[in-house]
C-alpha positions in Angstrom: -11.1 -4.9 1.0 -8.6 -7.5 2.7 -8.1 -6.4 6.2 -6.4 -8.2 9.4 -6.5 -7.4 12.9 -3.9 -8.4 15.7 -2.9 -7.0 18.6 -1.0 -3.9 17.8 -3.7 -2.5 15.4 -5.3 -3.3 12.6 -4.3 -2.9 8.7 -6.5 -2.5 5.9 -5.5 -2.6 2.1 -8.7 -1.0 -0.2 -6.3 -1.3 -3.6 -5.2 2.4 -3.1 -3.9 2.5 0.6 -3.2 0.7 3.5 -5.4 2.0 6.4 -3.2 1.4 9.7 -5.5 1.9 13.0 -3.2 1.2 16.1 -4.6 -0.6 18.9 -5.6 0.5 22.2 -4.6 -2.0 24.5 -2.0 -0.9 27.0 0.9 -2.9 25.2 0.4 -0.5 22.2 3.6 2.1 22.0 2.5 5.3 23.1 4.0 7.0 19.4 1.7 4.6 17.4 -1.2 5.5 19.9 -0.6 9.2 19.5 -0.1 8.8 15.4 -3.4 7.9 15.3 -5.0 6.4 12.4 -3.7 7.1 8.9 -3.4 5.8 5.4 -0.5 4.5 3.5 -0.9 5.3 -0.4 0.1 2.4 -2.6 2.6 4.9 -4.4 4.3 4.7 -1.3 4.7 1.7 -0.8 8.0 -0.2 -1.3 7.7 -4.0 0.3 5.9 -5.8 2.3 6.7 -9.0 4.0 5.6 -11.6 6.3 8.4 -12.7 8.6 7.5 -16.5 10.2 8.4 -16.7 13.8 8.3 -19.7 15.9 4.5 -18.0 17.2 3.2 -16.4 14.4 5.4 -14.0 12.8 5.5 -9.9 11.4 4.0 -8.0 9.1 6.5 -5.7 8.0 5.8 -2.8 5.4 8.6 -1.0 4.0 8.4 2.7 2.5 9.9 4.3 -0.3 12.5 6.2 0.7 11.6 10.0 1.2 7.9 9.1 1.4 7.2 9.4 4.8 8.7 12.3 6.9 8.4 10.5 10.6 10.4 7.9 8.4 12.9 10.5 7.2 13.5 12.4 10.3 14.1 9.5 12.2 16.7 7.6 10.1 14.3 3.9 10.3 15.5 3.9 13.8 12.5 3.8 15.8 12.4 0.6 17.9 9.8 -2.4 17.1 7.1 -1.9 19.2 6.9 2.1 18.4 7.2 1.2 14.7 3.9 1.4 13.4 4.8 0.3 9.7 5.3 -3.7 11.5 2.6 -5.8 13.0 2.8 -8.6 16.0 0.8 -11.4 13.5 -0.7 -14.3 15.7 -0.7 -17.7 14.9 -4.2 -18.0 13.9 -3.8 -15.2 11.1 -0.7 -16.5 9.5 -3.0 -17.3 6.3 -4.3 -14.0 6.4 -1.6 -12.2 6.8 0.5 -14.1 3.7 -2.8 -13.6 1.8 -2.7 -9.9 2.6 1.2 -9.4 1.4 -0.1 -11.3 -1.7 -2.8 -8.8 -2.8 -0.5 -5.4 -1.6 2.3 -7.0 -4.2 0.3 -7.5 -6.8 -1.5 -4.4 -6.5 1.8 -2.5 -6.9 2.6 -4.5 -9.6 -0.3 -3.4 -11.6 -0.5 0.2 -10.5 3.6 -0.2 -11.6 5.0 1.4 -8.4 8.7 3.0 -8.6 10.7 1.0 -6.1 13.1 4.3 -6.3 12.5 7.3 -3.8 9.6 9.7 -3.8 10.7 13.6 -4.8 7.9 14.3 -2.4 6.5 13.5 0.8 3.6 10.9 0.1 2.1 11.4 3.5 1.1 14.0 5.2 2.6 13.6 8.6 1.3 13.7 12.3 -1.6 16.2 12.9 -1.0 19.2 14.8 -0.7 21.0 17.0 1.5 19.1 19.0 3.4 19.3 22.5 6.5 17.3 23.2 9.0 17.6 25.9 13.0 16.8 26.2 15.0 16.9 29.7 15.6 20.1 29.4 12.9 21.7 27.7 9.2 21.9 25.7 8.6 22.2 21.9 5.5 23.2 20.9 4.5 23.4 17.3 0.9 24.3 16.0 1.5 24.1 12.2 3.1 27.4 11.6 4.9 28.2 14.6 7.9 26.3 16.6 8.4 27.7 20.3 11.0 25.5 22.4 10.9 26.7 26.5 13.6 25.6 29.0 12.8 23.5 32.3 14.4 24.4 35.8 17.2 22.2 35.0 18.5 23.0 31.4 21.9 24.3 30.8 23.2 28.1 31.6 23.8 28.4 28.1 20.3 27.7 26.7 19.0 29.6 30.0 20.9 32.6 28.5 19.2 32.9 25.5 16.1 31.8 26.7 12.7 31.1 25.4 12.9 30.2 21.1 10.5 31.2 18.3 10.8 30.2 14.8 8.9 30.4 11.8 8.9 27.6 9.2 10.8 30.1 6.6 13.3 30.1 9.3 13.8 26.6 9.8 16.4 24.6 7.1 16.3 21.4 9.3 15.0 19.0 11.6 17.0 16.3 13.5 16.1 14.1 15.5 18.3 10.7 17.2 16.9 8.2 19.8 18.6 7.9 23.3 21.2 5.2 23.6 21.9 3.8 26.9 23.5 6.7 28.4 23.8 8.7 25.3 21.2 11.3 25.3 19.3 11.3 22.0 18.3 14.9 20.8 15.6 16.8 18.9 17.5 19.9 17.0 16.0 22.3 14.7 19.0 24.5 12.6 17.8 27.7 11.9 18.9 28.9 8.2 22.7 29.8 8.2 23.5 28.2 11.1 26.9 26.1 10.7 27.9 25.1 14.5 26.1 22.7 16.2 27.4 22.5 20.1 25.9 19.4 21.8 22.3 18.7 22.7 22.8 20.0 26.1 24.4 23.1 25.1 22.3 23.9 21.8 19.9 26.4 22.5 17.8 24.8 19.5 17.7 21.6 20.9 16.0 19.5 23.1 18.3 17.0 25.4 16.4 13.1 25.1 16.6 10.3 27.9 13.9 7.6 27.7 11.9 6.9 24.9 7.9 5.3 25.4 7.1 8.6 27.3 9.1 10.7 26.2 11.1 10.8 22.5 8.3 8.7 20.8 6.4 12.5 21.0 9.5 14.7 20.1 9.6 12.1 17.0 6.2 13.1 15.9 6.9 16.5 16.5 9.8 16.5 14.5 7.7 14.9 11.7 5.3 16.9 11.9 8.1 20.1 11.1 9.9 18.1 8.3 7.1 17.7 6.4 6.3 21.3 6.2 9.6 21.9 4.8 10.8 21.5 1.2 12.0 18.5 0.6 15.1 16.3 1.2 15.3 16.0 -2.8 15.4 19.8 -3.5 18.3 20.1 -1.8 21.3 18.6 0.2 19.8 15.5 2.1 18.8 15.8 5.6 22.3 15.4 7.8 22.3 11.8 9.2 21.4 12.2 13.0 23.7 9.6 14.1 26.8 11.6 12.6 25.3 15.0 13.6 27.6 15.6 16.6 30.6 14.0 15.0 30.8 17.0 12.5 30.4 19.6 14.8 33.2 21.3 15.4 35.3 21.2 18.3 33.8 22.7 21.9 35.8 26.0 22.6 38.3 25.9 25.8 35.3 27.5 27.9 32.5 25.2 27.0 31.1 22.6 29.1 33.6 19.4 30.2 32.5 16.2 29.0 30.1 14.2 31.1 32.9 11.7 31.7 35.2 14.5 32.9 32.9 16.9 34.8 31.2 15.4 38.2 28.5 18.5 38.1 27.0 16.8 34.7 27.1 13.3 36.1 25.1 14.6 39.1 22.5 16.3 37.3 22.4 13.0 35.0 21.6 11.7 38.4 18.9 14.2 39.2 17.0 13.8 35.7 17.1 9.8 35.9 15.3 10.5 39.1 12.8 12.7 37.5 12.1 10.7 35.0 11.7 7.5 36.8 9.0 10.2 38.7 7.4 10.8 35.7 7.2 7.3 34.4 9.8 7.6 31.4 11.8 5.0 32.9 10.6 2.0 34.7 11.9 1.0 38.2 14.9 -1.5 36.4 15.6 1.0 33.7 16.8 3.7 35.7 18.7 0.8 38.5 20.3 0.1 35.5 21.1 3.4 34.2 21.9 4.8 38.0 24.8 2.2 38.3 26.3 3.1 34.9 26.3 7.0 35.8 27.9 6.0 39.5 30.1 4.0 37.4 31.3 6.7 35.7 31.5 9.1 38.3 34.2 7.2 40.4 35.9 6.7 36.9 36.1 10.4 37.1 37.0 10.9 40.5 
């Protein structure tokens, strides 16, 4: 067993797996915290490095590609300190930690690991049930069953149709893409036959994202947790890249909602939910200064 400890978790390689037990200190991301402990089977394994820093350096373990479905779902771009497949190394452990990449290499040298990607999920995902809210709504998903609820200040569009229940058999697709600055990031689950996808604040199958420690780190298990329960990137058509989802929608009908830059009623209730979420602790107090000037910003561009 060669194990080593730091302050984001600890990792421990048995010849089979990699045993990754986040830390629970209160610099630990809040997604690693709620992932919990789990196992990384050698067969899933791609690379594993040790990247020197001027104090210490990283652990960084790299996946096969269609291995993992929190992986998958999220494109690889979950930031650093909610990636729980990299590992703060202090200077103290360096030895360790090069000794530990050492035995992992050669381990998959032996066991002759594919460096290619996995035809099937290798892991089994975040448990369940889980509960994860967006801006504008809930998702709820216990395994079998995927409900999504609105909050008071959703769109009239997703008010219309209100409440959503899916099975799994109806589900083709996840998707799921971080906030940007004051892009809002989006959790969006297309039901089978379904070819238009409005944007996240219009979709009644998606949730609208702002913030991430609080907030998307959860929808991004969640997410996870659906993917893995359908079939397969490689029995099909790969998932659609996130980050291009809402360039291939088609154009927004004369009637639909303006854009934010264009509509002063959508930059005020961007106002609104930056003051809810400073409320509930999503953004910190310079996070949402930050974001608050950029939305006034725009708003007199507007006007």
């Amino acid at each position: 067993m060669t194990e080593l400890m730091g302050r984001d978790g600890t990792w421990a390689f048995d010849g089979e797996g990699i045993r990754i037990v986040p830390g629970r200190g209160r610099g630990v991301h809040k997604l690693r915290a709620d992932l919990g402990e789990f196992t990384v089977p050698l067969a899933a394994v791609a690379t594993i490095s040790y990247e020197p820093a001027r104090k210490g350096g990283r652990l960084r373990l790299r996946l096969r590609e269609g291995a993992d479905p929190l992986l998958q779902v999220t494109g690889g771009s979950l930031p650093d300190d909610a990636d729980p497949y990299q590992m703060a190394v202090d200077p103290g452990r360096v030895g360790v930690a090069e000794y530990f990449v050492d035995t992992v290499r050669q381990a998959r040298t032996l066991e002759q690991v594919p460096d290619g990607p996995a035809d099937r999920y290798l892991l089994p995902g975040p448990p369940v049930p889980l509960t994860a809210a967006g801006v504008d709504g809930i998702a709820a998903f216990d395994g079998e069953r995927l409900r999504l609820e609105w909050r008071w200040n959703t769109s009239e569009t997703k008010r219309k149709d209100g409440p959503r229940d899916f099975t799994l058999s109806e589900l083709a697709a996840v998707e799921w893409r971080a906030p940007s600055g004051l892009e809002s990031g989006f959790l969006r689950f297309r039901p089978r036959g379904t070819t238009r996808q409005p944007a996240p604040d219009q979709d009644p199958n998606s949730l609208e994202l702002w913030g991430f420690k609080k907030e998307s780190g959860t929808t991004a298990l969640l997410a996870a947790a659906v993917a893995v329960r359908l079939p397969h990137p490689s029995a099909g058509a790969p998932l659609p890249d996130p980050g291009k989802a809402l360039e291939a929608a088609p154009a927004a009908p004369a009637t639909a909602a303006p854009a934010v830059s264009d509509d002063h009623d959508t930059l005020l209730r961007r106002l609104r939910e930056l003051g809810e979420l400073r409320r509930d602790g999503v953004l910190t107090e310079e996070e949402f200064t930050a974001a608050k000037a950029a939305v006034l910003a725009r708003f007199h561009t507007a006007g």
